[in-house]
C-alpha positions in Angstrom: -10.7 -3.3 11.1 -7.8 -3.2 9.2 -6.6 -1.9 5.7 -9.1 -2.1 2.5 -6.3 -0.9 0.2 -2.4 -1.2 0.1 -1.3 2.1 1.3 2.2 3.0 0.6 4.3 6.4 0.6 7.6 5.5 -0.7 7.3 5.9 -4.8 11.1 3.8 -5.0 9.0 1.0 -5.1 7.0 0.9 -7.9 7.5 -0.9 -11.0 4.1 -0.1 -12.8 2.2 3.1 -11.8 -0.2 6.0 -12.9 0.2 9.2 -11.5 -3.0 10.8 -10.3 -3.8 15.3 -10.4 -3.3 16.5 -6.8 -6.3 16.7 -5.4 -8.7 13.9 -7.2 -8.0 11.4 -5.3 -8.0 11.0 -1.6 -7.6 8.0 1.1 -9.6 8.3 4.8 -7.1 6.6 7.3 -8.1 5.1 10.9 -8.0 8.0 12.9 -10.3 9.9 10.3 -7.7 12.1 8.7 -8.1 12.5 4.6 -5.0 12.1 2.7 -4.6 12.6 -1.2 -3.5 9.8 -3.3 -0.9 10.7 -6.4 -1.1 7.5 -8.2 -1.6 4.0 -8.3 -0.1 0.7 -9.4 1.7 -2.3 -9.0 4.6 -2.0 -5.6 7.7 -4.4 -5.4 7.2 -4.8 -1.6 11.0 -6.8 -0.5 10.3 -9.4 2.3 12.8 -10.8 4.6 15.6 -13.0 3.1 15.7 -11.8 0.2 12.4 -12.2 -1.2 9.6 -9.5 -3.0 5.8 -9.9 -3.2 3.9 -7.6 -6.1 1.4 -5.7 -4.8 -1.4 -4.6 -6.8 -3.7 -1.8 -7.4 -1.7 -0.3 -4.1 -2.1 3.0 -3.0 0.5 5.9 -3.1 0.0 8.3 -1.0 3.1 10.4 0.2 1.7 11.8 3.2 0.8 8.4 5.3 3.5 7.9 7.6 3.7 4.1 7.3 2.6 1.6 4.7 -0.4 -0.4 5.3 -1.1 -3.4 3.9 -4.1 -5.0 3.2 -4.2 -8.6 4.8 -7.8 -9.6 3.6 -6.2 -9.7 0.3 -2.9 -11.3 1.0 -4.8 -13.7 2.7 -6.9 -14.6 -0.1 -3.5 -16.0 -1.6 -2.5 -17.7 0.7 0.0 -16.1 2.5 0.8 -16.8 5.7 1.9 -14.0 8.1 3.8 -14.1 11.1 4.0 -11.1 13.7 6.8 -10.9 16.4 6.7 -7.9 18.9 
């Protein structure tokens, strides 16, 4: 199972957000570990080429090491994703 939430830990990004006490929030990731979450908002995620998708009620939490999206949603708009490796 993937994502539930946009999980982020870059603040640069976000161009609506409300910060959140240490400690009142947390996040349980994959491998079971609890992370707390600072704050929440809107994240100006830049795509390839030159574009940016808003991201919504997503996640900050400084402490994850990479950001997670969550493709249920994305999908739910419409967008299509593409995954090279």
């Amino acid at each position: 199972m993937g994502a539930s939430k946009h999980i982020v830990w870059d603040q640069d990004g976000f161009v609506d957000f409300h910060r959140y006490p240490v400690g009142s929030q947390t996040v349980v990731l994959g491998n079971g570990s609890e992370e707390d979450v600072l704050g929440v908002g809107t994240y100006k995620l830049r795509l390839f080429g030159g574009n940016t998708l808003l991201l919504h009620d997503t996640i900050y939490a400084p402490e994850v090491r990479v950001c997670l999206l969550a493709l249920v949603f994305l999908n739910e708009v419409r967008i299509l994703f593409q995954f090279s490796y």
